[in-house]
ROLUM-653265 format. One record per residue (C-alpha): residue in three letters; chain; y, z, x. Coordinates in steps of 0.2 Angstrom, whole numbers. Layout:
- residu / chaine / Y / Z / X
- Ala / A / Y / Z / X;
...
END
This chain:
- residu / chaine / Y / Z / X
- Unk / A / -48 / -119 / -368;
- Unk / A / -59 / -124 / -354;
- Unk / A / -49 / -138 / -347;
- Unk / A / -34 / -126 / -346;
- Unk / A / -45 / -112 / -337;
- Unk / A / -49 / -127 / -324;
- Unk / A / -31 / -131 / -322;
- Unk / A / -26 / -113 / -319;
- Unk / A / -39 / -111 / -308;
- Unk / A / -35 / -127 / -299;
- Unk / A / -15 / -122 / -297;
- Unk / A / -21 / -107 / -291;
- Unk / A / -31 / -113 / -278;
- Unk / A / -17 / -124 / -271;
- Unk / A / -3 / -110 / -274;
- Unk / A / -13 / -100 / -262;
- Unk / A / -15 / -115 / -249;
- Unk / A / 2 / -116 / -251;
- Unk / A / 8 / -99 / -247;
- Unk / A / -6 / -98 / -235;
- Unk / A / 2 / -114 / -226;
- Unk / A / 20 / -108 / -226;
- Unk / A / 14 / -93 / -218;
- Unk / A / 4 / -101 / -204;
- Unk / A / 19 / -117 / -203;
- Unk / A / 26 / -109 / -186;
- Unk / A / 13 / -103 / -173;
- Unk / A / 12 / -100 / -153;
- Unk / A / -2 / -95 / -141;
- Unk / A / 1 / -95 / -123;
- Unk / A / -14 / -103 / -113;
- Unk / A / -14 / -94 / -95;
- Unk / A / -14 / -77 / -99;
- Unk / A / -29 / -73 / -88;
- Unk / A / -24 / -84 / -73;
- Unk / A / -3 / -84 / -73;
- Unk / A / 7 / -97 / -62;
- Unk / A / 16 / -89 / -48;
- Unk / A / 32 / -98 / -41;
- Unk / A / 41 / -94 / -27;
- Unk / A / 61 / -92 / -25;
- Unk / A / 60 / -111 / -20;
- Unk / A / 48 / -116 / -34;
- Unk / A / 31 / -119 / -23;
- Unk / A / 18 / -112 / -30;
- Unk / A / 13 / -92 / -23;
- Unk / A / -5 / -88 / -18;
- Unk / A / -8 / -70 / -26;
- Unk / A / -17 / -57 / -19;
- Unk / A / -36 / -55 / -21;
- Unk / A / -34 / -35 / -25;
- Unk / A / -25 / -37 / -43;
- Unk / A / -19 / -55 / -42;
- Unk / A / -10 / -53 / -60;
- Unk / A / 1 / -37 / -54;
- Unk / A / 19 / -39 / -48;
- Unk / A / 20 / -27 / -34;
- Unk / A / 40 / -24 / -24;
- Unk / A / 37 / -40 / -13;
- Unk / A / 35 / -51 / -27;
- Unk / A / 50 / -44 / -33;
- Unk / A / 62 / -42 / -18;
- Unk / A / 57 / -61 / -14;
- Unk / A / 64 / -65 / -33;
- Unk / A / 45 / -74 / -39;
- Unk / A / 45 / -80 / -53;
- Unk / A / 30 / -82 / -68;
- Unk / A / 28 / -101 / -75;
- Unk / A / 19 / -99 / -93;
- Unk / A / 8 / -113 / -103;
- Unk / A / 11 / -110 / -121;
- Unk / A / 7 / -123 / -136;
- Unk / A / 16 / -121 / -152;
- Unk / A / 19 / -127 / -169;
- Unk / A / 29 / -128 / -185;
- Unk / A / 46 / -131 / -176;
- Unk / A / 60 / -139 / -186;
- Unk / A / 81 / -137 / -186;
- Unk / A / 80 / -120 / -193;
- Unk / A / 69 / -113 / -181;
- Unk / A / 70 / -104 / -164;
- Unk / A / 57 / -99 / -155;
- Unk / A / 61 / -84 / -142;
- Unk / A / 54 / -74 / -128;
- Unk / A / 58 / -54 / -127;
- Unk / A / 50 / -42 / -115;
- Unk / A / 49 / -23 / -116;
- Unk / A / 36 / -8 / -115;
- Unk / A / 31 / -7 / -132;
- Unk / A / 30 / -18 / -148;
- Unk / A / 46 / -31 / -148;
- Unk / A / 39 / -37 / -164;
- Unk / A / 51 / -24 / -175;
- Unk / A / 69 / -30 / -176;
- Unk / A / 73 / -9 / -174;
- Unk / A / 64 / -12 / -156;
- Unk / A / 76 / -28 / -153;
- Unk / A / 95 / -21 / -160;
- Unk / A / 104 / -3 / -164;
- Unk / A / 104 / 10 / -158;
- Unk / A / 84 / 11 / -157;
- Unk / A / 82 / -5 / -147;
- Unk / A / 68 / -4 / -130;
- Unk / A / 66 / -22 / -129;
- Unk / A / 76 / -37 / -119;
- Unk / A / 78 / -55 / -117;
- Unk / A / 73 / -62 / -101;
- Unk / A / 74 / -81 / -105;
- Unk / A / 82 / -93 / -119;
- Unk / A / 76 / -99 / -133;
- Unk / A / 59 / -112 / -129;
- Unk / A / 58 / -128 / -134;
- Unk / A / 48 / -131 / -147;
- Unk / A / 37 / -145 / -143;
- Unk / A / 18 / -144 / -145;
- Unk / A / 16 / -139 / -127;
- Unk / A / 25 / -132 / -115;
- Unk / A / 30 / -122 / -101;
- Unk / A / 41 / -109 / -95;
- Unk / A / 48 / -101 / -79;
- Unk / A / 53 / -83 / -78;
- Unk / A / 62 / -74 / -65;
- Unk / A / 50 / -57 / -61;
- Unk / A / 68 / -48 / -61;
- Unk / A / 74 / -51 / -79;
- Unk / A / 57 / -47 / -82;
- Unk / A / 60 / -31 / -77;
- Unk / A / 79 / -27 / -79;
- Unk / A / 81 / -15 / -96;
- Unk / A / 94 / -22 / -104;
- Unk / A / 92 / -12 / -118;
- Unk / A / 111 / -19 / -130;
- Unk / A / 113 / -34 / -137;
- Unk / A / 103 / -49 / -139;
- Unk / A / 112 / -60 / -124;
- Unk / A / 99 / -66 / -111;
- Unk / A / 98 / -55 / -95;
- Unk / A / 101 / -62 / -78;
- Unk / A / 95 / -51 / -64;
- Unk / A / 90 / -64 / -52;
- Unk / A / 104 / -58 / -40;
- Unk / A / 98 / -39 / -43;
- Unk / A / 85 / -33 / -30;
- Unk / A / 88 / -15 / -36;
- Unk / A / 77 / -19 / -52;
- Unk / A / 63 / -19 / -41;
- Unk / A / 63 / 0 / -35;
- Unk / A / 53 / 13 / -37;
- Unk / A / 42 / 9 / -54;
- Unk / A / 27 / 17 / -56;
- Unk / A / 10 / 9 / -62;
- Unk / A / 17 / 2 / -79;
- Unk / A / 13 / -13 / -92;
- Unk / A / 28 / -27 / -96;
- Unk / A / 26 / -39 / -110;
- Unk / A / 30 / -54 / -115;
- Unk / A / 32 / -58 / -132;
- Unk / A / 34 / -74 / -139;
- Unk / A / 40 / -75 / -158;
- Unk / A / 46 / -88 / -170;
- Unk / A / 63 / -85 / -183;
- Unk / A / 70 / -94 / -195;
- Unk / A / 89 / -98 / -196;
- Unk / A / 99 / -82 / -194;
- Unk / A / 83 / -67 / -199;
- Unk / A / 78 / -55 / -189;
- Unk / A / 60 / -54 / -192;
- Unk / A / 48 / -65 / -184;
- Unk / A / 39 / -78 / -195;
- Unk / A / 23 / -85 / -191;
- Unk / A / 11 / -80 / -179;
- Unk / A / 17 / -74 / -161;
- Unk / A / 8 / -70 / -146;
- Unk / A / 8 / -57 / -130;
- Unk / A / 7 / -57 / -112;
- Unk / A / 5 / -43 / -102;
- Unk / A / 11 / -41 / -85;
- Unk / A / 4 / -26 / -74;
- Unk / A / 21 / -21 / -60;
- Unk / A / 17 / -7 / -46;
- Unk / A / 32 / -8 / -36;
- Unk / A / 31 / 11 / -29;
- Unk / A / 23 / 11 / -13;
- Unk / A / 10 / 26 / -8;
- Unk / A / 17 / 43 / -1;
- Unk / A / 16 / 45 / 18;
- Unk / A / -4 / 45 / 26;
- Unk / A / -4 / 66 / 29;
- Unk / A / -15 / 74 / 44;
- Unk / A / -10 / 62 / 57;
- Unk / A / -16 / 64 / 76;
- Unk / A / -14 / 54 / 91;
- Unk / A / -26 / 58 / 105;
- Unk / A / -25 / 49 / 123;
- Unk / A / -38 / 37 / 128;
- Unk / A / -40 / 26 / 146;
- Unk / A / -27 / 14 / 141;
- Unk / A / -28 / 15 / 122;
- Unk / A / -23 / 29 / 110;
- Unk / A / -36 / 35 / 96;
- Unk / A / -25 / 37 / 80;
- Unk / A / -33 / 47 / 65;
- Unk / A / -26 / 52 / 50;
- Unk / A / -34 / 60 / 33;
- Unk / A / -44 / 48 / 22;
- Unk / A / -43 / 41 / 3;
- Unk / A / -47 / 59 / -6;
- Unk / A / -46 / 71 / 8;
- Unk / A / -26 / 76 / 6;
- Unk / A / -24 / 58 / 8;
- Unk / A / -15 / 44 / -2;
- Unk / A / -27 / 41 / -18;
- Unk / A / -26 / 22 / -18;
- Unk / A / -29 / 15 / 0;
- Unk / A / -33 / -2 / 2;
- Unk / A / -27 / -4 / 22;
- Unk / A / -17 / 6 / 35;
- Unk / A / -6 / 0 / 46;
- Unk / A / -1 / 7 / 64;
- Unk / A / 16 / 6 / 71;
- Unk / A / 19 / 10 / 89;
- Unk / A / 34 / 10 / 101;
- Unk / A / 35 / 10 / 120;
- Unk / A / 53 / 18 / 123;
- Unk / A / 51 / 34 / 112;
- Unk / A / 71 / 41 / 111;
- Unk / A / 63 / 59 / 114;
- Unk / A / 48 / 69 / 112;
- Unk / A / 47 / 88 / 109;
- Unk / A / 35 / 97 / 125;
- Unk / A / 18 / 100 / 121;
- Unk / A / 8 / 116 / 126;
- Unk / A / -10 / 118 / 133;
- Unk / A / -19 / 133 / 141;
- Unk / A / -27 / 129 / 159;
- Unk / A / -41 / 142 / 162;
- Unk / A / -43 / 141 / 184;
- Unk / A / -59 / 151 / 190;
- Unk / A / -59 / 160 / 206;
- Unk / A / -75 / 158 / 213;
- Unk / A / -75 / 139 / 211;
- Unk / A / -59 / 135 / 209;
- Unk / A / -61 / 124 / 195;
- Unk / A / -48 / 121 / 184;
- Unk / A / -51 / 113 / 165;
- Unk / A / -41 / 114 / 147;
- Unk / A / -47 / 127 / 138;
- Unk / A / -48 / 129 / 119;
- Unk / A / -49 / 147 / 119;
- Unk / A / -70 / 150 / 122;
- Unk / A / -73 / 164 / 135;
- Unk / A / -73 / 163 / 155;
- Unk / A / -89 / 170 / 158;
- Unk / A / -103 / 169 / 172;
- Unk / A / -121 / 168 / 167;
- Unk / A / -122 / 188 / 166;
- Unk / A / -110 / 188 / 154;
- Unk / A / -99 / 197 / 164;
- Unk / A / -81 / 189 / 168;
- Unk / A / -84 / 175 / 182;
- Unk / A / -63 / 180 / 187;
- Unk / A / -58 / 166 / 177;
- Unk / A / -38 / 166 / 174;
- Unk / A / -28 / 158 / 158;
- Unk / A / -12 / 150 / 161;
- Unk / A / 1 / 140 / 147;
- Unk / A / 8 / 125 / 154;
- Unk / A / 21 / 116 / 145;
- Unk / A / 19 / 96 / 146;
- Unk / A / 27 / 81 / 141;
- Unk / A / 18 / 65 / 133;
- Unk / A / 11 / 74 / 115;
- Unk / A / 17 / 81 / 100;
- Unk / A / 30 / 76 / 88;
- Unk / A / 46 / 66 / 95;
- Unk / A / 56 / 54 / 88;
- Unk / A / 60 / 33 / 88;
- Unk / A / 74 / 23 / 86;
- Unk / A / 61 / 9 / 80;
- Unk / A / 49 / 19 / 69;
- Unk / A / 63 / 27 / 56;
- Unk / A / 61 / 23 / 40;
- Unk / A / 74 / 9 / 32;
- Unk / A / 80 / 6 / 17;
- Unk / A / 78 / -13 / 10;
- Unk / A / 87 / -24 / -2;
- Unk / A / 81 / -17 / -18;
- Unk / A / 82 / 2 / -9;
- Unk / A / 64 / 4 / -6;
- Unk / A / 59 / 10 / 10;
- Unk / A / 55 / -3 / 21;
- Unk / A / 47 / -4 / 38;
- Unk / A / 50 / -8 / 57;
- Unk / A / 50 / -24 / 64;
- Unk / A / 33 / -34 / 66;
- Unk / A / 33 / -34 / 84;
- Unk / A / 29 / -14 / 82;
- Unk / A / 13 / -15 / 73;
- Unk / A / -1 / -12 / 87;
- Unk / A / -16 / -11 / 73;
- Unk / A / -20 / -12 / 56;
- Unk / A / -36 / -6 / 44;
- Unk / A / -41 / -13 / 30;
- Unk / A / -51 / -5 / 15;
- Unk / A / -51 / 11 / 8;
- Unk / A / -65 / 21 / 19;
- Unk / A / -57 / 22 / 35;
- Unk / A / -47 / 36 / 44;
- Unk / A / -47 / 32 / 62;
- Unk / A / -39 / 17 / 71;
- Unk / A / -41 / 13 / 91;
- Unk / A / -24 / 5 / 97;
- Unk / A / -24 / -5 / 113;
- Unk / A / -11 / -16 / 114;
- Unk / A / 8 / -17 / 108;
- Unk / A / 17 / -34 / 105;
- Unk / A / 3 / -43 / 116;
- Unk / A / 5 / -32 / 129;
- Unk / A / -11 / -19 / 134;
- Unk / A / -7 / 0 / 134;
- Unk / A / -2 / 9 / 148;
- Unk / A / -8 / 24 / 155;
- Unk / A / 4 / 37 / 162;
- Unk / A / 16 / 32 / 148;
- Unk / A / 21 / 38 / 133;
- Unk / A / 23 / 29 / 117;
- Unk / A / 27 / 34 / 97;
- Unk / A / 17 / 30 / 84;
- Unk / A / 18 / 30 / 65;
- Unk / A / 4 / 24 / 51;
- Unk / A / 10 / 18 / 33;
- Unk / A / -2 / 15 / 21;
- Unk / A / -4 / 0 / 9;
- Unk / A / -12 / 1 / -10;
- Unk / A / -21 / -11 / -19;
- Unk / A / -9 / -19 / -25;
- Unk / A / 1 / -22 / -10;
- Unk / A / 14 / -11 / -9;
- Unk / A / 19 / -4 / 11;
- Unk / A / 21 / 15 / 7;
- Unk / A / 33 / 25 / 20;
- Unk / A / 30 / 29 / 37;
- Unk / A / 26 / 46 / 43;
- Unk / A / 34 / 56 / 57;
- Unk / A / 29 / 48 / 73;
- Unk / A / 19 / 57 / 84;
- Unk / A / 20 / 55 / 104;
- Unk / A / 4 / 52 / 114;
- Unk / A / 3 / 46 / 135;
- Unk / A / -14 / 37 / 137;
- Unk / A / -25 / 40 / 153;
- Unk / A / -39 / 39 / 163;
- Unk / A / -53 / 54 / 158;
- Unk / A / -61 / 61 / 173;
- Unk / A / -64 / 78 / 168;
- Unk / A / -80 / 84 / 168;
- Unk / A / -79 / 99 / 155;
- Unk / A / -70 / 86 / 144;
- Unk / A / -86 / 75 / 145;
- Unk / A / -96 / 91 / 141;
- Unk / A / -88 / 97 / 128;
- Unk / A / -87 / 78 / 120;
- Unk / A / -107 / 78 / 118;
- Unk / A / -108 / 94 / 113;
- Unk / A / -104 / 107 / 123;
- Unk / A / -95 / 122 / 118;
- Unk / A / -92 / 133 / 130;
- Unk / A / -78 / 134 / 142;
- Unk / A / -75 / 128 / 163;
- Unk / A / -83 / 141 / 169;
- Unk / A / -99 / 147 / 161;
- Unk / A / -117 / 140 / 154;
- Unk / A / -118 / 155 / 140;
- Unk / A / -113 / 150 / 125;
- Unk / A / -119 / 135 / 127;
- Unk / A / -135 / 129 / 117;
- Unk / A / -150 / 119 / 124;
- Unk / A / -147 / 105 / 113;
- Unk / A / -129 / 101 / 121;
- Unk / A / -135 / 103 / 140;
- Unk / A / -150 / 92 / 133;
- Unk / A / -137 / 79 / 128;
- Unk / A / -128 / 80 / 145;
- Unk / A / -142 / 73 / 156;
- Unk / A / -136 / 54 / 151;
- Unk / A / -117 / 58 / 157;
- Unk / A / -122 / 66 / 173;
- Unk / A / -133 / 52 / 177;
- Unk / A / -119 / 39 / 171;
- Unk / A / -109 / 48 / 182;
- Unk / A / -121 / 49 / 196;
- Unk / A / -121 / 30 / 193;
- Unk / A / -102 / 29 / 197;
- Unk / A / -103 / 40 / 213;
- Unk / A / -117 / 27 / 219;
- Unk / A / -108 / 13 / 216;
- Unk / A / -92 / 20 / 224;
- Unk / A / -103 / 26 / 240;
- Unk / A / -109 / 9 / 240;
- Unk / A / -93 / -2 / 242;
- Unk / A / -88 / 9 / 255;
- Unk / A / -102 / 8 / 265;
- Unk / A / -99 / -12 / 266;
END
């Protein structure tokens, strides 16, 4: 009795090594998940981004990338296939891969099933939903895959099967690919204010009404604006001095408080506002996404996520020019590398500042061309360093005309 206890034991024991051996005969783990082979459309090998390396963002796709993956495998024979799907959710269940039910696609043929090996997978059938049939998509030819997806997960899965079932056997394994192909929305509150031969572009930053993933700004400007609406500005002229400055509504009054005979007028100008370019409308790319102008328009860039003000001085190599007008639009980039759309362009004429109140007002000044009320001690404290800079100036000039 004892030695047939021990035999029954014993089969046991190898009847469960067995099964246990059968089950674990075909297996697959892909060794570069964390650190995934990028390969251009002429198979050199890409250098990713430092800001999510791993994600597939639309230029990835429009340029047709592909992913090489390193995978080693086991238990492979002549009644056995080993397959790559890809989907958004679990391609493991056959209802996920066939029917009316099925989410998930083929975006490469069957592996070979040596003990390593490695595989190259066009971006785009990665992300074309073929969603009928088991053939193997083909999407390299399709930019149009590559429009307009939101912040979403693709994965790979990787799966054994035996002769003609439909359930995986073995052990399989996943990779996960990140894709942002939508770009940010337009950069909102955009202003362009004149400088001495530069423009002073601001717009609103990460979290104050602007885009919510910023990781650089790019300005767009152009020279030959095809129109540009008239701008308005109030001139206030004084009277008694004959002074005349911008005014931003404060009061004209002397230092009684009593009207100095100051005088508002509306002039309409040119060389402000919103207009329009030929250079600097949006366009549409291959895969449909909006695109952007030629590089010879960019005039600045910004990188990070904290700014919201950009000083443009120069155009295609060229310095700015005061007097004239030029467009210019922003576009914002995310951090995964995607070019939102441009904005409206706005019209601004750079130029030489000379006025006085202008200077006043810049270092604190608040009230208008004609009067001192209003105005607190701190501001006329902090103009004693511009009228002696620009008593500085006034010397100098007297100087070279005296020689």
């Amino acid at each position: 009795m004892p030695r047939f206890r021990t035999l029954f034991a014993s089969l046991l024991v190898l009847a469960v090594f067995f099964v246990a051996g059968r089950a674990s005969a075909q297996s697959i783990s892909v060794n570069n998940k964390t650190s995934l082979v990028r390969l251009a459309a002429d198979g050199s090998i890409v250098t990713k981004r430092q800001i999510n390396p791993e994600a597939v963002n639309y230029a990835d796709c429009l340029a047709n990338q592909s992913i090489q993956i390193s995978y080693v495998a086991s238990g492979a024979d002549g009644l056995k296939t080993l397959e790559v799907w890809a989907g958004q959710q679990d391609c493991k269940p056959v209802a996920a891969r066939s029917g009316t039910t099925q989410q998930c696609w083929r975006p490469a043929g069957n592996l070979p099933g040596a003990q390593t090996g490695t595989i190259t997978i066009p971006i785009r059938n990665i992300l074309k939903k073929r969603v009928t049939g088991s053939d193997v998509v083909d999407a390299t030819n399709d930019p149009s895959v590559c429009k307009d997806i939101a912040l979403s997960t693709y994965s790979l899965y990787f799966m054994w099967f035996q002769g003609t079932g439909t359930e995986p056997v073995g052990t399989s394994d996943q990779v996960d690919i990140p894709v942002k192909t939508q770009g940010p929305s337009p950069l909102s509150g955009l202003t362009v204010a004149p400088g001495n031969t530069r423009l002073i572009v601001t717009f609103a930053a990460t979290g104050e009404a602007g885009v919510t993933d910023q990781q650089g700004v790019r300005v767009y400007c152009d020279d030959k604006p095809t129109s540009k609406a008239p701008t308005t500005r109030n001139v206030v002229t004084c009277a008694d001095t004959g002074t005349s400055t911008e005014d931003a509504g404060d009061a004209e009054v002397d230092a009684s408080g009593v009207d100095a005979g100051c005088t508002t007028t509306t002039e309409t100008t040119s060389g402000g506002g919103e207009c329009s370019s030929s250079a600097l409308l949006p366009v549409t790319q291959d895969g449909g996404a909006p695109g952007l102008p030629d590089e010879k328009y960019l005039c600045a860039q910004l990188g990070g996520n904290t700014g919201s003000r950009v000083v443009v001085e120069n155009i295609n190599g060229a310095a700015l020019e005061n007097d004239k007008t030029y467009a210019v639009a922003v576009a914002s980039v995310d951090s995964y590398g995607n070019v939102g759309g441009l904005g409206d362009p706005t019209c601004a004429t750079p130029g030489a500042t000379t006025d006085f109140w202008q200077l006043y007002r810049d270092s604190g000044g608040q009230a208008g061309g004609c009067s001192s009320e209003g105005a607190p001690i701190g501001g006329l404290v902090s103009m004693i360093p511009v009228l002696g800079a620009i008593a500085a100036v006034i010397r100098r000039r007297v100087r070279r005309t005296e020689k």
